[in-house]
N, C-alpha and C positions, 0 to 999 in steps of 0.2 A: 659353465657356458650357458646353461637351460636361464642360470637367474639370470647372468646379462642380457640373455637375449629378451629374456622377459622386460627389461626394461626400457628396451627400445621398442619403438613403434615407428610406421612409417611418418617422416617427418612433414611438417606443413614446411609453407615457404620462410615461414618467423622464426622455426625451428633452424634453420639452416645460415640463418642471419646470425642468430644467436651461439649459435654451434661454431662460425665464424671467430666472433672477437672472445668465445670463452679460450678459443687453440692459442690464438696469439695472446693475450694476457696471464692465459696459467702457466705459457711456455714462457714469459719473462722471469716468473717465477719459478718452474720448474730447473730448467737449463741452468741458468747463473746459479744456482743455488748447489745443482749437484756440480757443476764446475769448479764450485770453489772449497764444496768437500775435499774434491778430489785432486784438485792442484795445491792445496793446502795440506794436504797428507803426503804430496809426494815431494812437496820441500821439509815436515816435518821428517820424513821415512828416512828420506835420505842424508838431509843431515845429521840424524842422530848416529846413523851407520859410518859414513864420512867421520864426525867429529871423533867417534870412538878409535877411528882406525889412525887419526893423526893426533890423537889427545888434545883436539884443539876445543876447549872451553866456551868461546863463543858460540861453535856449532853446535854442541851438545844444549845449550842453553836456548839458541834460538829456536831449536828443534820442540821443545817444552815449551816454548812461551808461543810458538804458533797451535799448538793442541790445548793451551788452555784455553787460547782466545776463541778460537774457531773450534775448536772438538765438543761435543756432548748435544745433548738436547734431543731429547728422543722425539718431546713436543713438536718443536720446531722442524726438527725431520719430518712429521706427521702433515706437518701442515704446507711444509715449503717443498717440499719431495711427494711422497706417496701419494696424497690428498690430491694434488696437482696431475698427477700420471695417470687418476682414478678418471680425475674425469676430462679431461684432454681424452683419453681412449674414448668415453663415453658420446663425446662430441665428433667426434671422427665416425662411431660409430652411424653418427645421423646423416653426417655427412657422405659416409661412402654406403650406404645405406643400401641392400639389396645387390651388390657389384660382389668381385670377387674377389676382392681386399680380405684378408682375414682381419677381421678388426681385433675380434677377441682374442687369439694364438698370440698377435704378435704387442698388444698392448700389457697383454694377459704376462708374457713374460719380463717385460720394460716394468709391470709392476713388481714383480719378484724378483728381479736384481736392483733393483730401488732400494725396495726394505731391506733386502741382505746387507747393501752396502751402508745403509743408515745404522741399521742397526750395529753391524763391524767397526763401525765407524766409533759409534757408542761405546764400545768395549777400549779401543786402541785410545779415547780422550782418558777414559776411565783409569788404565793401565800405563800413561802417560803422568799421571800426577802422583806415581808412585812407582817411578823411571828406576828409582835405584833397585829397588827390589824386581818388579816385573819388566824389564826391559827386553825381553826376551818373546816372552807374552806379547810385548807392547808391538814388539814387531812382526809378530805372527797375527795380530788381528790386523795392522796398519797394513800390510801384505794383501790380507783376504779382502777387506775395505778397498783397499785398492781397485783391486781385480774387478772388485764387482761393481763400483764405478766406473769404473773405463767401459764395462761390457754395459752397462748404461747406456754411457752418451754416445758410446758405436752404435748401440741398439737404435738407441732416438734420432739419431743422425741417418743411420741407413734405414729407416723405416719411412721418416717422413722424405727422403729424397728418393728414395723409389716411390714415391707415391706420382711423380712424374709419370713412369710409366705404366699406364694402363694396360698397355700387351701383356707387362710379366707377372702382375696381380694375382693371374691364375695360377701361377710357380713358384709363387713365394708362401711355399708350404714348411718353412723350419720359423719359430720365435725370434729366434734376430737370422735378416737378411744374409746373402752372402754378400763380402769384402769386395767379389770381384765385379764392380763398377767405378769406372772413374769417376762419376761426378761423386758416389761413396767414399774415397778412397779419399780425392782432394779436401771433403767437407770435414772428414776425420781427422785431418790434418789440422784444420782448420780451428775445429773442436777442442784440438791439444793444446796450440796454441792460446787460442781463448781463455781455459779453464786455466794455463799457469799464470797467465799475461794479469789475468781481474783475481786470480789468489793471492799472488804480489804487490796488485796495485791497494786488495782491499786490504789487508793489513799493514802495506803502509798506510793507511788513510786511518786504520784505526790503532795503531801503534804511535804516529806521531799527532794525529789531527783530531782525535775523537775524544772528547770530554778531557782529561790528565794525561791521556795517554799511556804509555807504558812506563812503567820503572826501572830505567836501564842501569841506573847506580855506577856505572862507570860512561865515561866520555867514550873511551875504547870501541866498549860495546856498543854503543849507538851508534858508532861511527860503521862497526862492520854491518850493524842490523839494514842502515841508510842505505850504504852500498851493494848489498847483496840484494835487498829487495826492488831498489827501483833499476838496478842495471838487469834484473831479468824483467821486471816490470817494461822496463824501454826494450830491449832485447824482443820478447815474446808479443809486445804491441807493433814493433815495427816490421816482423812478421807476417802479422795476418794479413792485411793488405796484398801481399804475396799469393796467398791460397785463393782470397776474395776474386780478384781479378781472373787465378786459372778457372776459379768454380766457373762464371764470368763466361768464361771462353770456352768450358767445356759442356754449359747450358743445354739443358736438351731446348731444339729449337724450339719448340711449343709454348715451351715459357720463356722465352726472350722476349718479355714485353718491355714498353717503353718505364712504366712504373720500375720493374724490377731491376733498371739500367740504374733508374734515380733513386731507389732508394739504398740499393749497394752502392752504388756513387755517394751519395750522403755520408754511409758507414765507414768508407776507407779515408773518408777527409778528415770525420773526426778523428779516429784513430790516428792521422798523420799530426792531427791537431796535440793527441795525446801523448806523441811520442816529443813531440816537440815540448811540450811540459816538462818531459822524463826526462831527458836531454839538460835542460836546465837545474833541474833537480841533484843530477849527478855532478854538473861542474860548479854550480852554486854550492852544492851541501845545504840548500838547504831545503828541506822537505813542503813546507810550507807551500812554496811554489807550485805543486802540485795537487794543490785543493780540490780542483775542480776534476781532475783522471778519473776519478769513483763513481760520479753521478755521466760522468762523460760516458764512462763505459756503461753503463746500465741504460742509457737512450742509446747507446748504439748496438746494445742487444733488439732494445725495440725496434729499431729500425729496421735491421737482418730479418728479425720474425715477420714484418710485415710485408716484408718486398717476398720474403720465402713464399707465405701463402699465399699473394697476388701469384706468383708466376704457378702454384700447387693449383689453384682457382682453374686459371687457364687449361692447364694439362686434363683436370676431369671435368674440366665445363658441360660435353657431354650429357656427362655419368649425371650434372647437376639437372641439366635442362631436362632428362628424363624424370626423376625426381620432381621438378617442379613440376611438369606435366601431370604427373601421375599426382602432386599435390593439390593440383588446380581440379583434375577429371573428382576430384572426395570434396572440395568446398563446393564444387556446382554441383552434385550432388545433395550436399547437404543444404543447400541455398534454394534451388531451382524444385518449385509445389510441381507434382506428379501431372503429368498429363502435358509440362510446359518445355518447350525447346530449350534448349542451354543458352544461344544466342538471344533466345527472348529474354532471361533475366534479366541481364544487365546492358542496356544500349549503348551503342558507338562508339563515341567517345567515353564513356566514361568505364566501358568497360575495356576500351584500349588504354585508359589511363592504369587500372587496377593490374592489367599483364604486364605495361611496361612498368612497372616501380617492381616486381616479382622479378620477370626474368632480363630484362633489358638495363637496370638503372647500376648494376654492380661493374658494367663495362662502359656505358656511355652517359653521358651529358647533353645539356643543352650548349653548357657556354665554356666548357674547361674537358681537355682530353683524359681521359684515366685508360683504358685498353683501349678503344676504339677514339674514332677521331670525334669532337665534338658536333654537333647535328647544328649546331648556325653555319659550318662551314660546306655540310653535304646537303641539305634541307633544302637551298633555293632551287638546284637542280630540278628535285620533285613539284613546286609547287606548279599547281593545276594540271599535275600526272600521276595521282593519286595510284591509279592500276599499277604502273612501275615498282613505284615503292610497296604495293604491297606484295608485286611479284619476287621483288628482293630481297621480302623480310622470308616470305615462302621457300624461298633457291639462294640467299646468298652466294656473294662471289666474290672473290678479290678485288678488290678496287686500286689502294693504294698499299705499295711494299712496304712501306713504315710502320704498318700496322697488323698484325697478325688475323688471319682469316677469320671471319665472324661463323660459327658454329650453325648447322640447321637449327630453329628453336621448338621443330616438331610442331608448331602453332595448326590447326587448322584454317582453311581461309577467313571465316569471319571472325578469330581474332587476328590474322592478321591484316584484315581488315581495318576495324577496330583502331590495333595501334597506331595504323599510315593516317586515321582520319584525324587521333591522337595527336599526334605528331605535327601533321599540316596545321591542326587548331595554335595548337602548344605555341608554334614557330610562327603564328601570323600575332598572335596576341604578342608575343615577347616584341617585336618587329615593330608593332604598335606602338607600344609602351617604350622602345627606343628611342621613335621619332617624337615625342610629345615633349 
């Protein structure tokens, strides 16, 4: 813990930006990746068990031929697991920075059931291509791999959605969360689904569609490999939408923003999109069809990830806006020659431009809504009432219910000064450049 914490510092505002799209990009690659360890282990596990107890030949073989394809790679674990959870924590780290999140406790452990399970993983591909002798073995690492997957994407699942709650930050003193939350409970579900749904879809995509494909040598077998994988592939895809909508309706209100409506509205269309491939897939036979399910599902992880941390954004906005404060009170310091006011530095406008792109431009716009409503629709109000607006940037208040309350931004009056004068400039020039 001494060295992580040695590696953080308090963050500037570029830190927290960047801290930002590193959560969402290494979590496209984290997540999907241990998903489909672990959804790929539990159709290997289980069909080996299955096949052995009906003597059924296809099962035992398909059981082998999803561990060759997807098992091993200790690299690749290093790089698409561990390495991603190393610094997703680290990033969190800057972002919940100073608050009572245990950054370290609880990433601290999401790293240690990672490796375990990469590494079990390792053993069970190992001890799978030499099924007749170790099959035993093979299913005693395939077992523990498991576990310790699962106890993963529960861990990463209820970590990042209690991250919602700010209140219970102080109480979440165990490495993985307790179960007992429903918006936990539903995403977990959620989680399940996902990691069988993109295990099935990705191996049919790389069993029928990727370079030669597989060597199925009999028709038979392809026939049962086609079937088995895209009917849980459409099964476990037509699902999630199901969870999507309860997470949806079970939203702590905070993050009920208008993005997070759209961008999980986005994800259950394509996924409807994709079941309707899979659908075809099944009654066609023929796999081809289906080309596109693979890259479908991996933009519809992106999607998820990014509506996730808009609405995560909102719920510690707060915790951020102190953070920025407390990043802005170190640049003026380090900016502003001794003996000189902080408001003298930088003048008016332009030092309300440099506040608002910091704390104001991650919720609002001039000309497109993203959290807050756009400023060409609330701006003519203000013009030539300068004091209003900056008493409202000072005391915010609910204006309109479509839009979630705008946070105190802690500003002192001349900056928020500053940004109203900002603002009124911003909105007279665009207004200009309309009418020309």
């Amino acid at each position: 813990m001494v060295i992580w914490d040695a590696l953080i510092s308090q963050p500037r505002a570029d830190h927290l930006i960047v801290a930002k799209y590193m959560v969402i990009v290494l979590s496209l690659f984290f997540f999907p990746y241990i998903s489909l360890l672990f959804g790929s282990l539990l159709y290997a596990l289980g069909l080996n068990i299955k096949g052995r107890a009906d003597q059924n030949p296809h099962e035992i073989r398909l059981s082998a031929d999803i561990m060759g394809t997807l098992g091993g790679g200790l690299g690749r674990g290093f790089f698409l697991g561990i390495l991603p959870i190393m610094v997703i924590g680290i990033a969190f780290a800057q972002i919940l920075y100073d608050s009572d999140f245990k950054v370290v406790l609880h990433f601290g452990t999401l790293l240690a059931l990672t490796t375990l399970g990469i590494i079990f993983h390792f053993f069970a591909h190992s001890y799978a291509l030499e099924i007749q002798a170790k099959e035993k073995v093979f299913r005693i690492t395939a077992t523990l791999a498991a576990i310790f997957l699962f106890l993963t994407l529960y861990g990463f699942v209820a970590t990042t959605s209690l991250m919602y709650y700010p209140g219970k930050w102080a109480h979440m003193n165990s490495g993985l969360p307790s179960l007992f939350s429903a918006v936990v409970f539903v995403r977990l579900l959620w989680a399940l689904t996902f990691a069988l749904g993109f295990a099935a879809v990705t191996l049919l995509f790389f069993f029928f569609l990727w370079g030669e494909g597989l060597d199925f040598e009999s028709e038979g077998y392809k026939r049962f490999v086609r079937y088995f994988l895209s009917g849980n592939a459409f099964l476990f895809t037509l699902l999630q939408p199901l969870f999507l909508v309860w997470d949806l309706y079970i939203f702590p209100e905070i993050g009920k923003t208008a993005a997070v409506y759209h961008w999980t509205a986005a994800f259950v269309l394509l996924l409807m999109l994709c079941s309707v491939f899979l659908y075809y897939v099944i009654i066609k036979q023929n796999e081809r069809i289906g080309r596109a399910v693979f890259p479908m599902y991996v933009v519809g992880a992106l999607l998820f990830f990014v509506g996730d941390h808009t609405g995560r954004e909102t719920a510690y906005q707060e915790h951020t806006n102190y953070l920025l404060t407390q990043a802005q009170q170190l640049e003026q310091q380090r900016i502003v020659p001794p003996g000189q006011a902080p408001e003298e530095a930088v003048a008016g406008v332009e030092l309300g431009k440099q506040i608002y792109n910091i704390r104001c431009a991650a919720c609002h716009a001039f000309d497109r809504k993203i959290v807050g409503p756009p400023h060409i629709d609330v701006l003519p109000k203000y013009v030539g009432k300068k004091e209003e607006l900056v008493q409202f940037i000072l005391n915010p208040v609910r204006v309109n219910t479509e839009y979630p309350p705008m946070p105190n931004l802690g500003l002192q009056p001349h900056e928020a000064e500053a940004v109203a004068e900002y603002l009124l400039e911003e909105f007279e020039r665009q207004q200009q450049a309309a009418g020309q």
